[in-house]
N, C-alpha and C positions, 0 to 999 in steps of 0.2 A: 106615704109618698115622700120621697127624698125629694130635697131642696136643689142639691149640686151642691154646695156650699159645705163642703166636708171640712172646710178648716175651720170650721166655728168648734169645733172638740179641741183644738190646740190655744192653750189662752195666751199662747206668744200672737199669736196672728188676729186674734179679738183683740188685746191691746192697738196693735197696730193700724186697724180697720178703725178702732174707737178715734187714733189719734187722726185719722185721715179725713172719719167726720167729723170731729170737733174741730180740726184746721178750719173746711170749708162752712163748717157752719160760723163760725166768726166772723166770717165774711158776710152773712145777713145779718150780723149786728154789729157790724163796722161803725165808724164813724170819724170823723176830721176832727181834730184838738189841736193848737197848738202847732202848724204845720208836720205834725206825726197820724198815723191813724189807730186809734184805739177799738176794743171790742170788749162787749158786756161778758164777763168774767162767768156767769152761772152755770155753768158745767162742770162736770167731773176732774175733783180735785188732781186726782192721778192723774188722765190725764191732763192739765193744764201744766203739772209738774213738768211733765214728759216733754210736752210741746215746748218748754221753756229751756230744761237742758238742752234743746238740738236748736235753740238762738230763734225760734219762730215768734217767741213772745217773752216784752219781760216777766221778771217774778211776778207770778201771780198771786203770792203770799202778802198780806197786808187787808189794811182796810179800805182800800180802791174799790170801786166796781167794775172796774175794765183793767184793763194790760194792753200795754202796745203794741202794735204787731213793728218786727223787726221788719227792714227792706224785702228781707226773704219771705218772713211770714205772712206780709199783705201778698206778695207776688205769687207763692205758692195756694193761699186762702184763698185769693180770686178764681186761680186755676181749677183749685178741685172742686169749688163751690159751680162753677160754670161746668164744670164736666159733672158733675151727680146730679145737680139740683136744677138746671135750666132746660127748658124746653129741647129736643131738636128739631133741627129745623125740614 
């Protein structure tokens, strides 16, 4: 039985998917610091790299347990996390 989901054979578009749930999942490990909002870092290295080149989070290289999310990255993180992961109504 086929899925529908034919671009899981293209690893550009698994990347991409990876980075869209690791965005919103951030956003269930959010948190206030500092007037910034930080999120628990234990996800996949790549992407956290990925997510940080395109400004949604800083470096997440170091010995920190979290990374900040940029203005963008909390606003984008809320979005996709309330669009995948929230009930509808």
């Amino acid at each position: 039985m086929e899925s529908g989901l034919l671009f899981w054979n293209n690893p550009d578009e698994v990347r991409i998917w990876n980075s869209i749930e690791t965005l919103a999942l951030l956003w269930l490990t959010h948190f206030k610091e500092g007037g910034g909002v930080r999120a628990w870092k234990g996800l996949d290295f790549g992407t956290m790299d990925r997510l940080h080149e395109r400004d949604y989070i800083s470096d997440p290289k170091g010995k920190t347990k979290s990374v900040a999310l940029t203005e963008k990255g909390e606003k984008r993180s809320r979005e996709l996390f309330e669009k995948y992961f929230t009930p509808k109504a």
